[in-house]
Structure formats: C-alpha cells, structure tokens
N, C-alpha and C positions, 0 to 999 in steps of 0.2 A: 789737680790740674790735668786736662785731658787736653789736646791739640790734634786733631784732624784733617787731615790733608787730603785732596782730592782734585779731580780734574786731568789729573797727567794722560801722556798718551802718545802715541806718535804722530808727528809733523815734520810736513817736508820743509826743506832748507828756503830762508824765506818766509816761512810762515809763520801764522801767532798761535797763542795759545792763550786762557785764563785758567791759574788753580789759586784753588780755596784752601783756608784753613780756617775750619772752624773752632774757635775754645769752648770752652766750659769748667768752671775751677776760679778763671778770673775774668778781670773787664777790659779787653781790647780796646775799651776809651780813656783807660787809667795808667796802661802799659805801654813800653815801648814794647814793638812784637817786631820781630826778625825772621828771614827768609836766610838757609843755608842752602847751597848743595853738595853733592859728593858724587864726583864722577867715575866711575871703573876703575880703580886701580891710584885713586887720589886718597887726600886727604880732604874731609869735609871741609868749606871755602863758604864766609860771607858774601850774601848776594844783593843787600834790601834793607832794610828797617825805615819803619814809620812810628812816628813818638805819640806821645799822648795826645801831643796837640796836633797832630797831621804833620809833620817837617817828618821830609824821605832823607836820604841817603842811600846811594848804591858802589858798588863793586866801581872802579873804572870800566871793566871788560862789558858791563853790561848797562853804562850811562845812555840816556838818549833811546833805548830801546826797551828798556822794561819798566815798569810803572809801577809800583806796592799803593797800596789803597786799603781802607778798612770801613765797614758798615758796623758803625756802635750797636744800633737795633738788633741785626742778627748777630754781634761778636763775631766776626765774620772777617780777615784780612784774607787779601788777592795779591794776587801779581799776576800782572798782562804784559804778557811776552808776545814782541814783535820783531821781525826778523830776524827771526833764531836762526840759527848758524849749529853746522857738527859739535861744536865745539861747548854746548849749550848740552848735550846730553849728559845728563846726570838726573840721582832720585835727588827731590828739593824738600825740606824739611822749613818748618815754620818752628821760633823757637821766641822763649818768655824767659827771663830772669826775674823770680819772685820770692822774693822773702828769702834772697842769698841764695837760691837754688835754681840751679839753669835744667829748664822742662824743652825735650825736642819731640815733636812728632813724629807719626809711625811715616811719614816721606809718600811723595808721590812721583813713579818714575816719568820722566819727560825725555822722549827721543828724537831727536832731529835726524830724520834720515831718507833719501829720495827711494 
C-alpha cells in the first residue's frame, strides 16, 4: 500500500487550496480513506474521511470550509480547502486502515501565511 500526497504550498489567509492523494496497493472505492494533519510542535489531529460510499465526516475546526472527495477512476481522494486560516498550517497526511494495518502517507506541507 503506497499513498501519495501532493499539491501543498503556500497560501494567503483566506485562500484555498486542492491536495491529492493518490493510492496504489488498494481501492479508494472499497475504503474508507482519511485525511490527518500535524502542525509544528502538535500531535498529528483528524481532519476528513470519506467512506466507501461517499458519506464525509470532518474535524469541527474545519466543518463548512473543507470538502474530501474521491475519483474511483484515478484512486485519487482530495480535500479542497477554503478559507484557510494561520491556524490550518500543518504537513496533511491521507491515511487507510487495511487488513488491521494503519498506512499514512509521506504528507504534504500546507502554509497559510500573508
């Protein structure tokens, strides 16, 4: 199981962003897939998840402003971050519980910063 993150970058306060993870290993149509992050000096913190069947759940801190989605075709989940806030910076990890074993990605950092 491989998971690949991507898209991170810096953004001003206010702004959005889309990052990807891509799998390969399992089927992003069969799994629930989960979005973490882990900010400077934190402990890694749930952000996201989308189930096999599309039903999201997120964070409180970040209801109403960020969206998880996933593309079966490419194995492909997203999160589209919109009005990101300082408080939003951290590297964000996409992660799979598979066959009793929890798989995280190598993260992509995201900076919210003017």
């Amino acid at each position: 199981v491989q998971l690949q993150a991507s898209g991170g970058g810096l953004v001003q306060p206010e702004g959005s962003l889309r990052i990807s993870c891509r799998a390969s290993g399992i089927r992003v149509g069969i799994n629930t897939m989960d979005w973490y992050r882990q900010a400077p000096g934190k402990q890694r913190e749930y952000v996201a998840s989308i189930s096999s069947g599309g039903n999201t759940n997120y964070t409180d801190s970040v209801k109403g402003r960020f969206i998880v989605s996933k593309d079966n075709v490419k194995n492909t989940i997203y999160l589209q971050m919109n009005n990101l806030v300082p408080e939003d910076t951290a590297v964000y990890y996409c992660r799979v519980v598979w066959r009793s074993r929890t798989y995280f990605g190598q993260g992509t950092q995201v900076t919210v910063s003017s």
